[in-house]
Legacy VTK file of the C-alpha trace (Angstrom):
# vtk DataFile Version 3.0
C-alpha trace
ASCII
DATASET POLYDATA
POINTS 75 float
-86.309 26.206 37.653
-87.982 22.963 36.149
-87.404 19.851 36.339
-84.823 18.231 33.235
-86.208 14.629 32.914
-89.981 13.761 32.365
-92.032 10.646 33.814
-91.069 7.779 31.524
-87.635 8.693 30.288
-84.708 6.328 30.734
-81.590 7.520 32.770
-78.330 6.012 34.274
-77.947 7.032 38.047
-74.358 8.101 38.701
-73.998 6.775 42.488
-71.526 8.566 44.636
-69.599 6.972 47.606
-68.010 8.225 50.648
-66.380 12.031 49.933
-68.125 12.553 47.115
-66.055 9.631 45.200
-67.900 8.531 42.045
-68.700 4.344 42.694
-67.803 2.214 39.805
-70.167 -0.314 39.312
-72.173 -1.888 36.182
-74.147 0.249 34.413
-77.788 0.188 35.024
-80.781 1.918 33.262
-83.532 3.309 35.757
-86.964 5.106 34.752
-88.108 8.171 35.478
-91.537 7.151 38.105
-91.846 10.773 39.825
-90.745 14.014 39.570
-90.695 15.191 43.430
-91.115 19.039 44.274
-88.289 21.285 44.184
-86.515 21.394 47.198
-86.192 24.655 49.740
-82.931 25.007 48.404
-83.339 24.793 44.971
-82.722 21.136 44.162
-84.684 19.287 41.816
-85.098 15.387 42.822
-86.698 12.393 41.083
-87.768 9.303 42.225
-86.723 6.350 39.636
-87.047 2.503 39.533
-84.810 -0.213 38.154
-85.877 -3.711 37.928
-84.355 -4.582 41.623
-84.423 -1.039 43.011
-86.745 2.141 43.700
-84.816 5.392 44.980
-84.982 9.308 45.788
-81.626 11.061 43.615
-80.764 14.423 43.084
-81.097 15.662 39.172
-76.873 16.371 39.158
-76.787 12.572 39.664
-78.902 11.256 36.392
-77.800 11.227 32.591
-79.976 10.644 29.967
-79.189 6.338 28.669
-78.432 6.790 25.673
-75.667 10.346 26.336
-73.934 7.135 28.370
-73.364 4.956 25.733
-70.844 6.067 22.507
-70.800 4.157 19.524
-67.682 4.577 17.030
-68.054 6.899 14.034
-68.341 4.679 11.110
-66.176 5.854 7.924
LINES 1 76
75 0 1 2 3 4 5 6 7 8 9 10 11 12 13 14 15 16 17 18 19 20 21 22 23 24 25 26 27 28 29 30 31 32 33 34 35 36 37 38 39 40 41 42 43 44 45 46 47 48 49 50 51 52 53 54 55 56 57 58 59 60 61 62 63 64 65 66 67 68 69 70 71 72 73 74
């Protein structure tokens, strides 16, 4: 298994609440700083930094920027 994102790459972190609940909050780009080793059970993790924050997520919790963002077919 390897790793989806590279060092560099922008992503949106998906934050979950209490039970698994998606959060709703504004939309903020992170960068990929780390990819951290592959975890006994399997999962991948990445450490990425914002402009106020620097965290530890699971890969099921990152989408590539611009997959987020849809722009209207023109025509």
């Amino acid at each position: 298994m390897s790793h989806a994102y590279g060092l560099n790459e922008s992503v949106v972190h998906h934050a979950q609440g209490p039970q698994l609940r998606v959060k709703i909050q504004e939309l903020e780009v992170y960068t990929i700083v780390q990819r951290m080793p592959i975890e006994s059970d399997g999962r991948l993790k990445y450490r990425i930094k914002s402009d106020k924050v620097e965290r530890v997520v699971a890969e099921h919790e990152l989408s590539y920027f611009p997959d987020v963002i849809t722009t209207p077919s023109v025509g």
